[in-house]
C-alpha positions in Angstrom: -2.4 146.6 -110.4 -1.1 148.7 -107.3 1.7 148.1 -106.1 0.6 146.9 -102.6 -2.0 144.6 -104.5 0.5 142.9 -106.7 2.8 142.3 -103.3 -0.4 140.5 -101.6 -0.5 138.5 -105.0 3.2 137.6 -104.5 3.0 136.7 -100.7 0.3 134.7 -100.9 1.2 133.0 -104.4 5.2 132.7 -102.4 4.7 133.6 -99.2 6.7 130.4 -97.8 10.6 130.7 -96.6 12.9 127.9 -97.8 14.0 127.4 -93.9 10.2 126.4 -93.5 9.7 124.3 -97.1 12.6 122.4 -95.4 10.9 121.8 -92.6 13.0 124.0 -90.2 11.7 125.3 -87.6 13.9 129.1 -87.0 14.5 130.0 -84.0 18.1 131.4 -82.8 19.4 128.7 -80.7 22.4 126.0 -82.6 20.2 123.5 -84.0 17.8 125.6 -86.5 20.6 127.9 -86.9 23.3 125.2 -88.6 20.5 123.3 -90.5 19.7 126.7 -92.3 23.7 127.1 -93.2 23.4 123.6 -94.4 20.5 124.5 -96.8 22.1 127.6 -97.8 24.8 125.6 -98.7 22.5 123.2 -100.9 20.5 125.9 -102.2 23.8 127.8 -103.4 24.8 125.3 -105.9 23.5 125.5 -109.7 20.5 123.0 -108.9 16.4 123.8 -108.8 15.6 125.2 -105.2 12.8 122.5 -104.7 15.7 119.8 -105.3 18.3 121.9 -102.6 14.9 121.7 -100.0 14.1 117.9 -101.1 18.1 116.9 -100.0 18.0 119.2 -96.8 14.9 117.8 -95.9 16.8 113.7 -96.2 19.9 115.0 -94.1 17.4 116.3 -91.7 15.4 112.8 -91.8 18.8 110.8 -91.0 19.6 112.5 -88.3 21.9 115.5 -89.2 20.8 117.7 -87.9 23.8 119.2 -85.7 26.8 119.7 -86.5 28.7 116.9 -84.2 25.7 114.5 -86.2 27.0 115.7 -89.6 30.7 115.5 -88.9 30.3 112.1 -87.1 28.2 110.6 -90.1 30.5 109.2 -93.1 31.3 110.7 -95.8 29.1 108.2 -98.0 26.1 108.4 -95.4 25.8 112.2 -96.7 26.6 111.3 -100.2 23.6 108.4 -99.6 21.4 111.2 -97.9 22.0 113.4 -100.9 21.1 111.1 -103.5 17.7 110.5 -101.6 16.7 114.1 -101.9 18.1 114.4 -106.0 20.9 115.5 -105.2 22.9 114.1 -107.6 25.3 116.3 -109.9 26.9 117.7 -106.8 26.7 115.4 -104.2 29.9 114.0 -103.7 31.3 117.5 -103.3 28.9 118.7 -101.2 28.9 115.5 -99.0 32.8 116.9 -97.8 32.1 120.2 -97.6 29.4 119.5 -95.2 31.6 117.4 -93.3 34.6 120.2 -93.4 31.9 122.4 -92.4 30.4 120.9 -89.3 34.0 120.6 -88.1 34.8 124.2 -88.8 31.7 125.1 -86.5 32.5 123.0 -84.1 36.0 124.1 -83.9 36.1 127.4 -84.3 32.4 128.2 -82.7 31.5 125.7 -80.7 28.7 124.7 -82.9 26.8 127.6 -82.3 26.4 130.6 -85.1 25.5 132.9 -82.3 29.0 133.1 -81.3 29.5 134.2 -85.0 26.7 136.4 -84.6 28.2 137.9 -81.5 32.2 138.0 -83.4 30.2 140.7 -85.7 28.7 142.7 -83.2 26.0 143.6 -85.3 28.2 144.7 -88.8 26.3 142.6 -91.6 29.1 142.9 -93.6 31.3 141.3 -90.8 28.7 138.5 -90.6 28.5 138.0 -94.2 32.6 137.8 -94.3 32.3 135.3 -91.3 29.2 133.0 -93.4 31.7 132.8 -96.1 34.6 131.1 -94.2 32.3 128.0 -94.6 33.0 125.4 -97.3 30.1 125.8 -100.1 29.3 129.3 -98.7 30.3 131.7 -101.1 28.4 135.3 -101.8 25.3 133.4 -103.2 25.0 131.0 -99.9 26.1 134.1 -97.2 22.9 136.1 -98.5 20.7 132.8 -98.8 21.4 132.5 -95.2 20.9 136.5 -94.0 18.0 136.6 -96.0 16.0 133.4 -93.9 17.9 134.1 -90.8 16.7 138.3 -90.5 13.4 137.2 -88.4 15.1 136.0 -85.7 18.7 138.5 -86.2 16.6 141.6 -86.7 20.0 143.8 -87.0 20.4 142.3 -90.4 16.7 143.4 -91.6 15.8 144.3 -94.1 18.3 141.9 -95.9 17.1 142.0 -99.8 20.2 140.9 -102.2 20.3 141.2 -105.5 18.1 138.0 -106.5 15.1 139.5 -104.2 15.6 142.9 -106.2 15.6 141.1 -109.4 12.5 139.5 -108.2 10.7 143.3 -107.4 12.1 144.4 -110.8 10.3 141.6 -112.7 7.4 142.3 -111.0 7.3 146.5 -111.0 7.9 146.8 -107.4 10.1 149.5 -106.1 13.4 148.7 -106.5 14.9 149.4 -103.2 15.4 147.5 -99.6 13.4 150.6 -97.6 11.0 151.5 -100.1 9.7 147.7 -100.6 10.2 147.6 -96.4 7.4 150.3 -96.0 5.3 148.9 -99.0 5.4 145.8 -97.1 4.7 147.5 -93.9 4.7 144.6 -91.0 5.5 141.4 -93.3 8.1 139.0 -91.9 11.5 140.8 -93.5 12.5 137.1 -94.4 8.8 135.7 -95.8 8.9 139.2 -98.2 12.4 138.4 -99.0 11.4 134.7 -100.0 8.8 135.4 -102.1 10.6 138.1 -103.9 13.4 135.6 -105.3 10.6 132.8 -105.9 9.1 135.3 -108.0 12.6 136.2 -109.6 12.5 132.2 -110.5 9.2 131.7 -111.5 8.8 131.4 -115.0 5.0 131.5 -114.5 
C-alpha cells in the first residue's frame, strides 16, 4: 500500500481529535481552550485514552467547564465527577490538581490561555514551558495539548511529538513532521496528528 493510501486508511479508521471525542468544541476563545488543558491533563496520566475522554466528558456534564466553575466546585465534587467517567486510580490526585490549576489560570492569566499564548509570542518552546507550569501538565500533557490546539494556533503547526512519530513508524510512514505534512497535503495538522498516536495505540 502507498503511502498516501495507507494515511486515507488511518484518517478515516482515526480521523477524530480527542478535543472532539470529548465533546469539545475548539475554538480559541477561554472556554474550549481550558477544557482541552483539562483533558490533556486526564489524558496524560497512565490510564486508557477512552477512560481520560469518558471523565472529561462528566466534568464537562457538571458544569466545569471554566476555570472559576472548576475552582469553585469542591474538591469531592471533582473526585465524584471523576469516578463517573472511570476515573478511578487517579482521581483523588487529579481532583486537586484541577483545582490548583483553575486557580493558577485564573491568577496568573485571567483565565484565558491566550494571554499565555500571547507571553510566548509565537516560540513553541516558550508555550510548551508555559503548558507545563500547570499541575498534571508535564511533557506528555504540554504536547497532548499543542497537538489538539494547532488548528486554531497555526504557529505551532505542524506539532507531531514523539507518540504521533511512533504512530507513522508503526505504520511505514515517513518519519518526519514536514515530510508527513506534504503527504498529508491539506489535512487538519491536529486530526493527522490524532490519528497518528491512535494508530501508535491500536493494537489492531
Amino acid at each position: 500500500m502507498s503511502g498516501r493510501r495507507t494515511l486515507d486508511a488511518l484518517l478515516e479508521r482515526h480521523g477524530t481529535t480527542y478535543a472532539a471525542e470529548a465533546g469539545i468544541r475548539l475554538r480559541d476563545t477561554p472556554q474550549p481552550l481550558y477544557q482541552l488543558l483539562v483533558l490533556s491533563d486526564l489524558l496524560s496520566a497512565r490510564i486508557r485514552a477512552g477512560i481520560a475522554v469518558a471523565a472529561a466528558r462528566a466534568l464537562f456534564s457538571r458544569g466545569l467547564r471554566t476555570p472559576r466553575r472548576m475552582a469553585d466546585a469542591t474538591w469531592q465534587e471533582r473526585v465524584d465527577a471523576l469516578g463517573e467517567g472511570g476515573y478511578r486510580r487517579y482521581d483523588e490526585r487529579t481532583a486537586t490538581q484541577l483545582g490548583d490549576g483553575a486557580l493558577l489560570l485564573l491568577d496568573a492569566f485571567g483565565g484565558d490561555l491566550r494571554r499565555l499564548r500571547r507571553e510566548a509570542g509565537g516560540d513553541v518552546h516558550a508555550l510548551r514551558s508555559g503548558l507545563r507550569r500547570f499541575p498534571g501538565i508535564g511533557p506528555t500533557g504540554a504536547d497532548i495539548f499543542l497537538r489538539e490546539v494547532q488548528t486554531v494556533w497555526p504557529e505551532t503547526a505542524p506539532y507531531l511529538d514523539k507518540k504521533a512519530l511512533q504512530g507513522a513508524e508503526r505504520l511505514g510512514l515517513p518519519g518526519t513532521p514536514a515530510a508527513l505534512t506534504r503527504l498529508a497535503r491539506d489535512e487538519d495538522p491536529a486530526v493527522l496528528a490524532a490519528a497518528l498516536v491512535r494508530g501508535a495505540l491500536d493494537k489492531g
